[in-house]
C-alpha positions as CSV (number, residue, x, y, z in Angstrom):
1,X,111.2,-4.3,25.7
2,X,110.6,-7.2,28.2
3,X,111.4,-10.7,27.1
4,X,111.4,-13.7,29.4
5,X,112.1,-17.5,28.8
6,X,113.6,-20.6,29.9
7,X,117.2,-21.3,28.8
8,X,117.9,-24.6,27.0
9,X,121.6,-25.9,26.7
10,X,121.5,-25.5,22.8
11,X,121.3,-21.7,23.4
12,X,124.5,-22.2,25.6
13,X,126.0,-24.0,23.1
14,X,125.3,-21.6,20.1
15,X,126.5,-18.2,21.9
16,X,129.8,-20.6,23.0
17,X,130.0,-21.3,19.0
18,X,129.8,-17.8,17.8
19,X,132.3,-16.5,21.0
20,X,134.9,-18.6,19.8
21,X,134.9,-19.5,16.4
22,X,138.4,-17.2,16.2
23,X,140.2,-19.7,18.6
24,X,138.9,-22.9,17.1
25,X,139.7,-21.7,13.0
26,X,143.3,-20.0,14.4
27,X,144.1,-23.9,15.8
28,X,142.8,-25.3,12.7
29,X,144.8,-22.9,10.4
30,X,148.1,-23.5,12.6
31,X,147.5,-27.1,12.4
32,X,147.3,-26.2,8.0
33,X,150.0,-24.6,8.0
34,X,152.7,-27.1,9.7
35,X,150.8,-29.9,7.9
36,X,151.8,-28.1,4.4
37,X,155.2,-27.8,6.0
38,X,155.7,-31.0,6.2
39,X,154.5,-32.0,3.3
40,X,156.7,-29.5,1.3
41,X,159.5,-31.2,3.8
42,X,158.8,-34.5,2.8
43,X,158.9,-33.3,-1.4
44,X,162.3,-31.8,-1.2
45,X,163.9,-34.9,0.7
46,X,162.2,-37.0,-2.5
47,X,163.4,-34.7,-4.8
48,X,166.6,-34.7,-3.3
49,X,166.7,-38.7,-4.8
50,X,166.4,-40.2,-1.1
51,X,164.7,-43.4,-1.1
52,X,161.0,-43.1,-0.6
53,X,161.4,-45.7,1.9
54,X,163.9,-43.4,3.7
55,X,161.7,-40.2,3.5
56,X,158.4,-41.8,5.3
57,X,160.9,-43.5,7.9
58,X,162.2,-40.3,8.8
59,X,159.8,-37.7,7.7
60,X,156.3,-39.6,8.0
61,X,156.4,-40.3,12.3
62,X,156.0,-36.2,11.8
63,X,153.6,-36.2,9.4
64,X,151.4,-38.9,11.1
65,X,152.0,-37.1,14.5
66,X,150.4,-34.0,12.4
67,X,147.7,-35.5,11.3
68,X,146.8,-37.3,14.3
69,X,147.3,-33.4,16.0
70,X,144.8,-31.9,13.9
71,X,142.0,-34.9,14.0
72,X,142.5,-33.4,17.9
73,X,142.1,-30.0,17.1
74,X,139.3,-30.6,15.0
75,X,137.8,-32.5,18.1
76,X,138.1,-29.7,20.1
77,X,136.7,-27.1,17.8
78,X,133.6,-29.3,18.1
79,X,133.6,-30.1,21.4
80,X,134.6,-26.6,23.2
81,X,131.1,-25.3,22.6
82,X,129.4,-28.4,23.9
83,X,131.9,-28.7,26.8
84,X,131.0,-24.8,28.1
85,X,126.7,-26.2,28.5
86,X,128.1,-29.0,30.2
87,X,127.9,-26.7,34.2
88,X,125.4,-24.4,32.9
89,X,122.6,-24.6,35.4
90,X,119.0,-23.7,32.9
91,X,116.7,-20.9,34.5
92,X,114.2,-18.8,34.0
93,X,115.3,-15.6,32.5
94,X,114.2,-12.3,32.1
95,X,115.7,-9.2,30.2
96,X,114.9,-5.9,29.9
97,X,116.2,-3.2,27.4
98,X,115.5,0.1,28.2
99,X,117.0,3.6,26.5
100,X,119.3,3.5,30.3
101,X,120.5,-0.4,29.5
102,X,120.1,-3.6,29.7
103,X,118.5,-5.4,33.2
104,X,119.0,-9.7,33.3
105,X,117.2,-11.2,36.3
106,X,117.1,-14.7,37.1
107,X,115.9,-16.9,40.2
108,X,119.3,-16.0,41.6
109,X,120.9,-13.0,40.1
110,X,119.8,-9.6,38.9
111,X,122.3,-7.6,36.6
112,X,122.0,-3.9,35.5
113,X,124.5,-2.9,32.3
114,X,124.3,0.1,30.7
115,X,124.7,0.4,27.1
116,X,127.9,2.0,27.4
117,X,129.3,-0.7,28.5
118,X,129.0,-3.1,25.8
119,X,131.7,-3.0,23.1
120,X,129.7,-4.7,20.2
121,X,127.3,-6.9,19.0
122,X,127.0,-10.0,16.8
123,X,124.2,-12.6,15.8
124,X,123.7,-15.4,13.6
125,X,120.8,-17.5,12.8
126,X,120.5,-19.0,16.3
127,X,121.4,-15.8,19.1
128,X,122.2,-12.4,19.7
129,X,125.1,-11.4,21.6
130,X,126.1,-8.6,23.2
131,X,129.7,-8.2,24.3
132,X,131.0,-6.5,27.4
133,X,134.4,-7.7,26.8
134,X,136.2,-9.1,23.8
135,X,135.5,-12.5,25.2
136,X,132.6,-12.1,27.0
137,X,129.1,-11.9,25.8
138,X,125.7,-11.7,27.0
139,X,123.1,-13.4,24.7
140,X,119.3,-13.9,23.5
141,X,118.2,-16.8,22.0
142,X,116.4,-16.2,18.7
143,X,114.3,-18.9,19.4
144,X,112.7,-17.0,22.0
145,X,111.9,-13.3,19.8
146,X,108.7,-13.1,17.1
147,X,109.8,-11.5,14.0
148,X,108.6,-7.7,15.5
149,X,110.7,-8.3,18.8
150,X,113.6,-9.6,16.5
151,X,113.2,-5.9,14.8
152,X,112.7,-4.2,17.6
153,X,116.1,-5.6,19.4
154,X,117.7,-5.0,16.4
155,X,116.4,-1.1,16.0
156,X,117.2,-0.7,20.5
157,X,120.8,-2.6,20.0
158,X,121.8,-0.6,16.8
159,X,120.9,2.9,18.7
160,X,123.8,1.8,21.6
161,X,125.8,-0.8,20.5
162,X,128.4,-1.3,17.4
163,X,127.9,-4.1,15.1
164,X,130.6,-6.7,14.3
């Protein structure tokens, strides 16, 4: 199978997305989880019969820190992906799955990897990965496959490589 196309930053952007949707919800879900801290904070020191006026003096600069912190991490989740197409020089590329591997060539770089190398696979409705490392991935676009190629890299990709 032979498939050859021009890369466009939203591909960049879409295998960045799926590669690290783990870090971006883990910040998000630590962010959660010391927000509800505080807030449980903040309902015992009420409870307690301390003047509301007291509580958000003390306990809100923490709580409004908090919030402020996760309007950042939510920024980031967002802009991480966006950020990695930002260097990415577009080419011409051209890949080639065989039964022996997998064979990227570009205007300036030619790279050979045999199927045992890769660790797993992934997709989602935009690209294909295929991971040589746990945070490393080569990818397809699926803009770039007809439904029979789609199939195709899908039947060659399940032969060799572990779904995730």
């Amino acid at each position: 199978m032979v498939l050859r196309y021009e890369q466009k930053k939203e591909d960049v952007a879409a295998a960045s997305r799926l590669m690290t949707y783990k870090t971006r919800y883990f910040l998000i879900g630590l962010w959660l989880l010391v927000l509800v801290m505080d807030i449980q904070d903040i309902r015992r020191s009420i409870a307690r019969g301390g003047p509301l006026r007291d509580v958000l003096n003390h306990d809100g600069g923490l709580f409004l820190t908090l919030v402020l912190l996760g309007a950042f991490f939510l920024f980031l989740a967002w802009l991480l992906p966006r950020a990695m197409t930002w260097r990415t020089i577009l080419r011409t590329v051209e890949w080639k799955l065989t039964d022996e591997g997998v064979e990227i060539q570009s205007e300036v770089s030619s790279t050979r990897i045999r199927w045992e190398a890769f660790i797993k696979s992934r997709e989602d409705q935009k690209v294909f990965l295929l991971y040589v490392q746990k945070n490393s991935a080569q990818f397809i676009p699926k803009r770039v496959l007809s439904a029979e190629q789609l199939g195709e890299l899908r039947d060659i990709v399940s032969r060799h490589v572990k779904k995730v």
